[in-house]
C-alpha positions in Angstrom: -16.2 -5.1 7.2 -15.0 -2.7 4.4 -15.9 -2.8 1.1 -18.3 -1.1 -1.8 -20.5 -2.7 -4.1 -22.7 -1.3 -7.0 -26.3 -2.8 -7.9 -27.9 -1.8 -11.6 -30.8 -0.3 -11.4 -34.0 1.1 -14.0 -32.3 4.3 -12.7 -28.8 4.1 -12.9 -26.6 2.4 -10.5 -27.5 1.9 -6.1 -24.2 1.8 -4.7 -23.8 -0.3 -1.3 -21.3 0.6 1.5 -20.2 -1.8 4.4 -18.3 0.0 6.8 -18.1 0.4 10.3 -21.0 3.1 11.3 -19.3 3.4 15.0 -16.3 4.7 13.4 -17.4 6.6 10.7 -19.3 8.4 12.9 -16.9 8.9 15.6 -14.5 10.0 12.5 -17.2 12.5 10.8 -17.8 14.0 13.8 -14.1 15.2 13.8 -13.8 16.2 10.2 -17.0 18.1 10.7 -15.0 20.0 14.5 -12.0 20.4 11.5 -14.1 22.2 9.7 -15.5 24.7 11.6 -11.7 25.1 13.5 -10.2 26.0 9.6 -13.2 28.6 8.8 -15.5 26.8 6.5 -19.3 26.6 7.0 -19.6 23.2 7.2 -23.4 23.8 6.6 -22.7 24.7 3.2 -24.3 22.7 0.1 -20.4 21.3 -0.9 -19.5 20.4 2.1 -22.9 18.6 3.9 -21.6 15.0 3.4 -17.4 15.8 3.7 -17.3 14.6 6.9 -19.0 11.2 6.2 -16.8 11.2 2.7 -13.4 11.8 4.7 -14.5 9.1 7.4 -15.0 6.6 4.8 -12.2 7.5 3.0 -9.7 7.2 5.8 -11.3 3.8 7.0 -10.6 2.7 3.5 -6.8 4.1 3.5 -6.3 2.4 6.7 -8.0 -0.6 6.3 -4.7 -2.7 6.7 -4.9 -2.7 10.3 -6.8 -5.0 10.0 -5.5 -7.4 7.5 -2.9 -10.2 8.4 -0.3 -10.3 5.8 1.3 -13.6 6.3 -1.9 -15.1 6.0 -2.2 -13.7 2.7 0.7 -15.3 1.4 0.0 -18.6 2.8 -3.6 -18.8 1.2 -1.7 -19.3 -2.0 1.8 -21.3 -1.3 2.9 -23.7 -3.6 5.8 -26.5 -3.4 7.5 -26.3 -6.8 11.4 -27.0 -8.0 12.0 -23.8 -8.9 14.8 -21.7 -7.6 15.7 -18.8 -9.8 14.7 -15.5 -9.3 11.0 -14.6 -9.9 10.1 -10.9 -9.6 6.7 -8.7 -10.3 7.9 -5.2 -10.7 5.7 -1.7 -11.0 3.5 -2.4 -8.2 1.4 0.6 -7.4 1.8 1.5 -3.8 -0.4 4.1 -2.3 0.4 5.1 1.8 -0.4 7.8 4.0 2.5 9.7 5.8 1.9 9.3 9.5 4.0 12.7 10.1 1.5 14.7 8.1 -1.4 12.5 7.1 -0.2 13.5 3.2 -0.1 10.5 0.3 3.0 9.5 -0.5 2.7 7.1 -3.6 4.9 4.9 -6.2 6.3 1.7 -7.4 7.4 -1.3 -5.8 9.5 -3.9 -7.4 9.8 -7.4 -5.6 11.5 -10.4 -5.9 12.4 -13.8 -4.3 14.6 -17.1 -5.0 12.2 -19.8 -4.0 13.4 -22.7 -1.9 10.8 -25.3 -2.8 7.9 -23.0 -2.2 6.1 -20.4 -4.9 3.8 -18.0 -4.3 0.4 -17.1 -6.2 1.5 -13.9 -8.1 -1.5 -11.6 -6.9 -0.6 -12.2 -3.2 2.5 -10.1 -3.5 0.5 -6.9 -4.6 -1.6 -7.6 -1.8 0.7 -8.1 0.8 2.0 -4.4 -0.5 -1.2 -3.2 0.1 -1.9 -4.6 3.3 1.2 -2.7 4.8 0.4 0.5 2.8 -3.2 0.9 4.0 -1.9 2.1 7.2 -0.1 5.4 8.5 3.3 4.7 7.2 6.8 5.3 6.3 8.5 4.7 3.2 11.2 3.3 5.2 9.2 1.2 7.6 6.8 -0.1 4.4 9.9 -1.1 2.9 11.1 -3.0 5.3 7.5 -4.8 6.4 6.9 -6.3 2.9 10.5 -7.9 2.8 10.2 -9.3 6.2 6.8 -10.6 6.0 8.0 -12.6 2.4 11.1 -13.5 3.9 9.5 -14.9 7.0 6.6 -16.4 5.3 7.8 -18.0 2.2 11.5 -18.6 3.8 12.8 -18.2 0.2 16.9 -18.6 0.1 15.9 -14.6 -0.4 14.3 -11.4 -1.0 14.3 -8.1 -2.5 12.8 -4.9 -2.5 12.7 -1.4 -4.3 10.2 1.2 -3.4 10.2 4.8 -5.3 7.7 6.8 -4.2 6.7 10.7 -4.5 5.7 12.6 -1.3 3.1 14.9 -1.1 4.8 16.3 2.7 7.3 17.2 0.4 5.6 18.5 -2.4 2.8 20.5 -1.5 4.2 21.9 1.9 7.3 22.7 3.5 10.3 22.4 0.6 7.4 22.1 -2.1 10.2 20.0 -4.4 7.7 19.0 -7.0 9.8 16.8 -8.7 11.4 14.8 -5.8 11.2 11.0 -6.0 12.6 9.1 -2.3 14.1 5.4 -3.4 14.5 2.9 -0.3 15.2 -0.6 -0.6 15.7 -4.0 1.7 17.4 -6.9 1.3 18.0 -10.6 2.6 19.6 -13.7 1.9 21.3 -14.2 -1.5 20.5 -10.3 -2.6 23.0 -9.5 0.0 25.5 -10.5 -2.5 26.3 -7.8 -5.1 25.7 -10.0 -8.3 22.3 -10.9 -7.3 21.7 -7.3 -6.4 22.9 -5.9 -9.7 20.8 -8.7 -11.5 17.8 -7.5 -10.0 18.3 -4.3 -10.1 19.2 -4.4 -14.2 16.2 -6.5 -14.5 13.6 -4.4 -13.0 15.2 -1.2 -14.9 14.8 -2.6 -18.0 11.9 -2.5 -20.2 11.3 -6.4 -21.5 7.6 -6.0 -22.4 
């Protein structure tokens, strides 16, 4: 169980964690060994609760281990005659490199052709974060969400645009600042180029 909830109180505000204590301590332990290794006293007033922070925080960031995707979208399939292309666009996405343990972070735009099944509109954002709560690649991430929708819904097809800034890339090594990496998956009828350049025109324009 992962989640945080807040209770009003003649104080202020109680605020109520559920997370795994076996793991969070297990994972505190380590920050707290990190530490020591980088030269911090980690019996200093700033850093007393760090460890536990961290440990929550990186259950949180990987909580999509243990989310099922597919299920996601099937909790909210719908049979409907409609067949022209539905997309939700400027998703947030929010991952954590797996080469360096750095954010990397963006937008994702989606879109399917339904063949007699919809979608609730919300599962799509979910099923991004279900992937992206894990240690990722932007190429990998990409992929996952179009496969899962594809394999799920079995829509006549399915399209994907993630842009995402990386903070391997920005804060270490090259430390390009302004870099932005662009991948993108494909299946079905967004295999075929007019498809592909309607989508693409639709999710760079500004409608709203």
């Amino acid at each position: 169980m992962l989640n945080e909830e807040f209770e009003i109180e003649d104080s202020g505000y109680k605020k109520i964690d559920h997370y795994n204590p076996q793991l969070i301590e297990s994972i505190s332990g380590m920050y707290r060994n990190i530490l020591k290794d980088v030269g911090e006293n980690q019996k200093r007033e700033g850093l007393l609760k760090t460890p536990i922070r961290a440990a929550k925080a990186m259950q949180y960031l990987t909580q999509g281990y243990d989310l099922n995707p597919s299920e996601i979208l099937k909790s909210a399939m719908f049979k409907e005659d409609y067949s022209q292309m539905v997309i939700v666009k400027d998703i947030e996405v929010y991952s954590l490199c797996e080469h360096h343990l750095l954010p990397f972070f963006g937008k994702v735009h989606i879109a399917y052709i339904p063949d007699g099944h919809i979608v609730g509109l919300s599962k799509l954002p979910r099923v991004v974060d279900a992937y992206a709560r894990r240690l990722q690649v932007q190429e990998r991430l990409t992929n996952e969400i179009r496969d899962c929708i594809q394999d799920t819904l079995k829509p006549k097809g399915v399209a994907v645009v993630m842009e995402c800034s990386h903070l391997c890339m920005q804060m270490r090594g090259v430390q390009k600042q302004n870099s932005v990496t662009t991948t993108s998956a494909f299946t079905g009828e967004f295999l075929k180029d007019p498809t592909r350049k309607e989508f693409i025109s639709l999710i760079s324009s500004v409608l709203h």
